[in-house]
C-alpha positions in Angstrom: 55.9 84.3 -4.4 52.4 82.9 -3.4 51.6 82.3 -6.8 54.5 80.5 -7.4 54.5 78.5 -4.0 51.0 77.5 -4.8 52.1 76.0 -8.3 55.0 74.0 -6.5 52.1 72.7 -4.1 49.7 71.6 -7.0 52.5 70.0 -8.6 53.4 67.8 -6.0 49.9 66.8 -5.8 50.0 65.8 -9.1 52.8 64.5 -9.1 51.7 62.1 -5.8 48.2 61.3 -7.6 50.1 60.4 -10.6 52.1 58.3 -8.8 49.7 56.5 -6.8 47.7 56.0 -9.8 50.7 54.6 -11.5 51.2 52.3 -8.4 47.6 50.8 -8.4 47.5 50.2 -11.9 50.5 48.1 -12.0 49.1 46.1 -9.0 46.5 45.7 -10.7 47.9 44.6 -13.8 50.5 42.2 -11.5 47.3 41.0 -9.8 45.9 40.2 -13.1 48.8 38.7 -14.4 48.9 36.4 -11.1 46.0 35.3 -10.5 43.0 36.7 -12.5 44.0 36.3 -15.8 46.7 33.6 -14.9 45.7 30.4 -16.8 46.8 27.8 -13.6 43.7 29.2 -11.9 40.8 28.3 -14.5 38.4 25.9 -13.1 39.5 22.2 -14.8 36.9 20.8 -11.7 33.9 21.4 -10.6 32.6 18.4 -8.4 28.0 18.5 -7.3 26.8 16.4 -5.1 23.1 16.4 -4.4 21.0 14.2 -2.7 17.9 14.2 -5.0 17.0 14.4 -8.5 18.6 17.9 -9.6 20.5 17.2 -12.8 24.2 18.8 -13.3 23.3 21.0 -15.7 20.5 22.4 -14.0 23.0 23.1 -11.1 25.5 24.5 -13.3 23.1 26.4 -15.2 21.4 27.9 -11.5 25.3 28.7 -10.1 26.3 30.4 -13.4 29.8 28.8 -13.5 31.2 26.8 -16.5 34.8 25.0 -16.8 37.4 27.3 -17.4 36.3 30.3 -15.5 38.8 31.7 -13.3 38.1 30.3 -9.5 39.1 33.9 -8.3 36.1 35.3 -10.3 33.8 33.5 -8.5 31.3 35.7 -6.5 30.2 33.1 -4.2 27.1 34.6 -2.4 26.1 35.3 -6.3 25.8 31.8 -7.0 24.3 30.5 -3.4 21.9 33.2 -4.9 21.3 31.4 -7.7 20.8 27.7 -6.3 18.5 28.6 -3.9 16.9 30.3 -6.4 15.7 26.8 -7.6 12.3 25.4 -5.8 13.7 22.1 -5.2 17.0 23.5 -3.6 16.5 23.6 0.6 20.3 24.6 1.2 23.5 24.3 -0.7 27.5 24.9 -0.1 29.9 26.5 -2.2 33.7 26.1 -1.8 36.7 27.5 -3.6 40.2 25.0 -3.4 42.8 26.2 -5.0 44.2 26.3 -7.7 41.1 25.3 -10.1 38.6 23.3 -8.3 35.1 24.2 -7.0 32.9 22.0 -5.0 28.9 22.7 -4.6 26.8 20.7 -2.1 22.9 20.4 -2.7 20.3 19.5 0.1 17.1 19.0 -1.8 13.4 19.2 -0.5 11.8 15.8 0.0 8.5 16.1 -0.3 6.0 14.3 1.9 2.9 14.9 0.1 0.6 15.5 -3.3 -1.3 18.6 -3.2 -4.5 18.2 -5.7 -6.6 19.9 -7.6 -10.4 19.8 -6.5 -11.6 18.7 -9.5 -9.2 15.6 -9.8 -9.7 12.2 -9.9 -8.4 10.4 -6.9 -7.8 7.0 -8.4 -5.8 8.6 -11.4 -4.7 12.2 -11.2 -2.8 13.4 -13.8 0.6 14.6 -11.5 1.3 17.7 -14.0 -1.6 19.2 -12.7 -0.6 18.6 -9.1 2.0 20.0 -6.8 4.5 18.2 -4.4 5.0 19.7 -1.4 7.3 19.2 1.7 7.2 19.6 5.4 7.7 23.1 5.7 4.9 23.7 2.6 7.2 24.8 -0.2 5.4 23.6 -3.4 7.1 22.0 -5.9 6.8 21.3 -10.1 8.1 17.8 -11.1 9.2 17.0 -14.7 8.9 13.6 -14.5 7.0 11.1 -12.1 9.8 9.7 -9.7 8.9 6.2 -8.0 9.5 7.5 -4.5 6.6 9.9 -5.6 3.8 7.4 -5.9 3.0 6.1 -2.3 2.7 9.6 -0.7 -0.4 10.9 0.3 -2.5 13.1 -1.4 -4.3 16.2 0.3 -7.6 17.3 -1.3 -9.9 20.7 -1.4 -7.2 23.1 -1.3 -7.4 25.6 -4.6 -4.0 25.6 -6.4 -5.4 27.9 -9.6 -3.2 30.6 -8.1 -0.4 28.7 -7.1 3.7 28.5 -7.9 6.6 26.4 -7.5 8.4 27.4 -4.7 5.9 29.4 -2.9 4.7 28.2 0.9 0.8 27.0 1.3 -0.8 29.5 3.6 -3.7 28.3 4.2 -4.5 27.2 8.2 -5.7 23.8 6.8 -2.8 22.8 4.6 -0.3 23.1 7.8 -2.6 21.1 9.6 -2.4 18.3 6.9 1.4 18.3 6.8 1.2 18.6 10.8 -0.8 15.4 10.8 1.5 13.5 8.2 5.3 14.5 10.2 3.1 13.7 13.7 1.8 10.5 12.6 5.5 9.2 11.4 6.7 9.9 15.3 3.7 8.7 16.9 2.4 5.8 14.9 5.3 4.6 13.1 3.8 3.5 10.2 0.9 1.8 11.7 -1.2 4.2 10.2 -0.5 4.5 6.5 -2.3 7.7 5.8 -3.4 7.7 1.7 -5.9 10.8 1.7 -6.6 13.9 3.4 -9.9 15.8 2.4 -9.3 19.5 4.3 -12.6 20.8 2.3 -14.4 21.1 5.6 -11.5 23.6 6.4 -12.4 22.8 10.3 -11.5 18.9 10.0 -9.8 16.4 8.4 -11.0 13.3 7.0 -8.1 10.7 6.4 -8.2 7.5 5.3 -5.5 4.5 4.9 -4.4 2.1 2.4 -6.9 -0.3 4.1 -9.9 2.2 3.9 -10.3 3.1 7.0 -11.6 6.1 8.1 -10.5 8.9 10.6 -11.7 12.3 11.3 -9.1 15.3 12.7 -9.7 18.2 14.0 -7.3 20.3 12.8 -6.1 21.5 16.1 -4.5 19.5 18.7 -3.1 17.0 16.5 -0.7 14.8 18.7 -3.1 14.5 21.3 -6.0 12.6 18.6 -3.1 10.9 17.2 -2.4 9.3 20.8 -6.1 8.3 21.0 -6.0 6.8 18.1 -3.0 4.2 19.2 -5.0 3.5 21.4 -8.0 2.6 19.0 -5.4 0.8 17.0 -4.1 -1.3 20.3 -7.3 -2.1 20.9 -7.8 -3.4 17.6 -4.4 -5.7 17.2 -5.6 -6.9 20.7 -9.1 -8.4 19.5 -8.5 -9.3 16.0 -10.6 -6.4 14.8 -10.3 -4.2 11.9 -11.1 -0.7 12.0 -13.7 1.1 9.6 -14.5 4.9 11.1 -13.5 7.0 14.0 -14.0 10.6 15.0 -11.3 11.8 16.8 -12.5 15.2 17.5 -14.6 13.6 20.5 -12.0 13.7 23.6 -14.2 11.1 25.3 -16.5 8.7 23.8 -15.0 8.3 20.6 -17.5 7.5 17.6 -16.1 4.1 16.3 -17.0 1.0 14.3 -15.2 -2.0 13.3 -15.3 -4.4 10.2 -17.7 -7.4 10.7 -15.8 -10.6 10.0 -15.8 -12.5 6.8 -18.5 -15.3 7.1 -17.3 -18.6 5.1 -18.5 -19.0 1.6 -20.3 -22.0 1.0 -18.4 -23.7 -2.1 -20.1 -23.1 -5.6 -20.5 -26.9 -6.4 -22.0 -28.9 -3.9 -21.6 -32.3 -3.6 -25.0 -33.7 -5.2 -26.8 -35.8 -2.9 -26.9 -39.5 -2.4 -29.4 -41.5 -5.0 -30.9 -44.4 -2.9 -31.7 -45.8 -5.7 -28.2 -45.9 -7.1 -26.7 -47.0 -3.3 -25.6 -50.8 -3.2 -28.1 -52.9 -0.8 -25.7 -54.1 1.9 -27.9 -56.9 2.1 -27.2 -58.0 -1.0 -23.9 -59.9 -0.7 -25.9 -62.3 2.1 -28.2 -63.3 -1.3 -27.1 -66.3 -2.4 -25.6 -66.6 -5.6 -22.8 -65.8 -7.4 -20.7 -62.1 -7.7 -22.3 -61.8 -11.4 -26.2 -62.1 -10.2 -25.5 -59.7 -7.2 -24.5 -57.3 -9.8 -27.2 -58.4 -12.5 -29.4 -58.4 -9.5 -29.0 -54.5 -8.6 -28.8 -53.4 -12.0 -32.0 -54.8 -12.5 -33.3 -53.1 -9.7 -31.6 -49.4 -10.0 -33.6 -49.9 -13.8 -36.9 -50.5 -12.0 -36.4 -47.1 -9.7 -35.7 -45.2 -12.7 -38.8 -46.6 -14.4 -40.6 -46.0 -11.4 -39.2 -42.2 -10.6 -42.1 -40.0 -11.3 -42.3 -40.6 -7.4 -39.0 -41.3 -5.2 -40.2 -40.6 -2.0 -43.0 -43.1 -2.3 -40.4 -45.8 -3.8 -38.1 -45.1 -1.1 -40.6 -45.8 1.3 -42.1 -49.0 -0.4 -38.5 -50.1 -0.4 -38.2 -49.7 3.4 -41.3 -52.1 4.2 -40.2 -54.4 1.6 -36.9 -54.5 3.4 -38.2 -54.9 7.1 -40.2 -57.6 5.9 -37.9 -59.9 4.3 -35.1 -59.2 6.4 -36.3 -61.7 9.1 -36.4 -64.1 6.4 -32.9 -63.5 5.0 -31.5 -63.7 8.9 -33.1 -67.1 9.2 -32.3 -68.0 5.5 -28.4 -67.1 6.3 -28.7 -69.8 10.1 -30.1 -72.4 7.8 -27.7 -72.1 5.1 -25.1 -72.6 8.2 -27.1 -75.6 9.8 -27.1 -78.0 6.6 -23.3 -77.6 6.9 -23.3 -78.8 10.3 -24.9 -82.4 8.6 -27.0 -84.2 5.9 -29.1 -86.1 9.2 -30.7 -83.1 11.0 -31.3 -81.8 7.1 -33.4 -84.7 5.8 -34.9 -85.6 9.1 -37.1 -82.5 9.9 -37.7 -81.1 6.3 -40.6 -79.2 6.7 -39.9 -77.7 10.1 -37.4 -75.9 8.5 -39.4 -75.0 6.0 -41.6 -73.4 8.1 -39.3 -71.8 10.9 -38.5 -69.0 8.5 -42.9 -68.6 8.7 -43.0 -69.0 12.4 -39.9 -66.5 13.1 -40.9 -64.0 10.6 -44.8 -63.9 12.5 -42.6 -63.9 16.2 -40.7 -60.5 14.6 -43.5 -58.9 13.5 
């Protein structure tokens, strides 16, 4: 009797397992049927959005989803897994809608800087050998050299022999760099382009802008040196003055010098002097005589200077005697010439006194 009550018990075990069994695996094969294997619910969409320069396939290809996969096969944390897998990738968002479409949203990391090897040259570095990096020091690896890439700064002496995309800089100095570039976007706003940063010292900064100037950090406290510095900059708007160096690291007394100011140019082809031997004789036109012997006249006499220039001072000066001593003689020459238009009597009745007023007034002159 025991054994054969202990048979009827193992039976209906059995029989319970078998039927359990037989339970799950239709459910399962119904679940399959519905849903798994049920054609409505392969993916005929799968919609990426990303905000930087991530292709689709890359995407894809990171998520490990294709068209045609069943949407309830998905293992969504698998593929956040596998998108932030990717250096460029900061966040992402997967969603399932029903019946066959799957949406993915990419946030990229913008970079804000160029990290660059020692032994580069400034003016032009070959980018595959450098790193992008952005504001929370996550390096990156681009493919291809992106316009929005060029302008950014670049930050010098730090080793990058050992490093990968999508590992963070470590080093006190690098933090400080990208410190200095997010502060001086808040503080500044632009007023200060910053184009370098040489971190070799490893206990300052030297940073220049796109208009040369220089600055020196230290690399602690930077808000407060980027304050003083608007000042500097204030100072400068406010007298026309361009700046060339400052040390920041001074709290008080501050190291700085200015540009000097352009000083005009003279222009490359002067204007040759005058020849006053080749200027017209103003007294000239109160010769008598016709327009043609004027002219004939001075011709004739700018041929005798340059016959004579072995010495022009000395003609110049033989010209200015000559001139003071006729010119008493012209003046009276030009009140005669006006006096025999007055009438033929005064003319023909004193003859030689006018003759010899020019002699008398020319001795009175001199």
């Amino acid at each position: 009797m025991r054994t054969r009550g202990a048979l009827l018990v193992f039976a209906g075990l059995i029989s319970i397992v078998t039927l359990l069994a037989g339970i799950a695996f239709g459910a399962k094969r119904a679940v399959n049927a519905l849903f798994f294997s049920n054609p409505d619910y392969a993916l005929k969409t799968i919609d990426v959005t990303t905000d930087g320069n991530l292709t689709r396939e890359a995407i894809l290809r990171a998520a490990g989803i294709s068209e045609g996969d069943n949407i309830f096969g998905i293992d969504l944390p698998k593929v956040r897994a596998g998108l932030a897998a990717l250096p460029e990738v900061e966040d992402s968002r997967v969603q399932r809608i029903l019946p066959n479409k799957f949406t993915m949203s990419i946030q990229e990391r913008r970079p804000v800087a160029w990290v660059v090897p020692a032994e580069s040259n400034i003016e032009s570095f070959n980018f595959e050998n450098a790193f992008l990096v952005d504001e929370r020091g996550i390096l990156l690896k681009t493919k291809s050299l992106a316009p929005e890439f060029l302008g950014l700064p670049l930050i010098l002496g730090i080793d990058t022999s050992n490093c990968q995309a999508g590992q963070p800089l470590e080093q006190d100095e690098a933090k400080a760099a990208l410190d200095l570039i997010r502060a001086s976007n808040e503080i500044l706003q632009g007023r200060f382009q910053i184009q370098t940063i040489d971190v070799s010292k490893r206990y300052c900064m030297t940073v220049t802008d796109r208009q040369h100037a220089s600055a020196t950090f230290n690399i602690d406290g930077i808000e407060s040196q980027l304050h003083r510095l608007s000042l500097v900059l204030n100072y400068c708007d406010a007298n026309s003055r361009e700046l060339q160096t400052v040390n920041l690291m001074a709290e008080r007394n501050m190291p700085v010098t200015f540009l000097q100011p352009s000083q005009p140019q003279p222009p490359e082809n002067a204007a040759a002097a005058p020849n006053p031997a080749a200027t017209p004789n103003p007294e000239a036109s109160a010769r008598p005589g016709t327009p043609q012997e004027g002219v004939s006249a001075q011709a004739a006499q700018v041929g005798k200077t340059g016959a004579e220039g072995s010495n022009p001072q000395q003609n110049k000066q033989q010209k200015k005697r000559e001139h003071a001593k006729l010119k008493p003689f012209r003046e009276r020459r030009a009140s005669s010439t006006a006096s025999e238009a007055t009438g033929a009597e005064a003319r023909h009745s004193e003859p030689r006194v006018r003759r010899a007023l020019p002699v008398e007034t020319t001795r009175s002159n001199d």
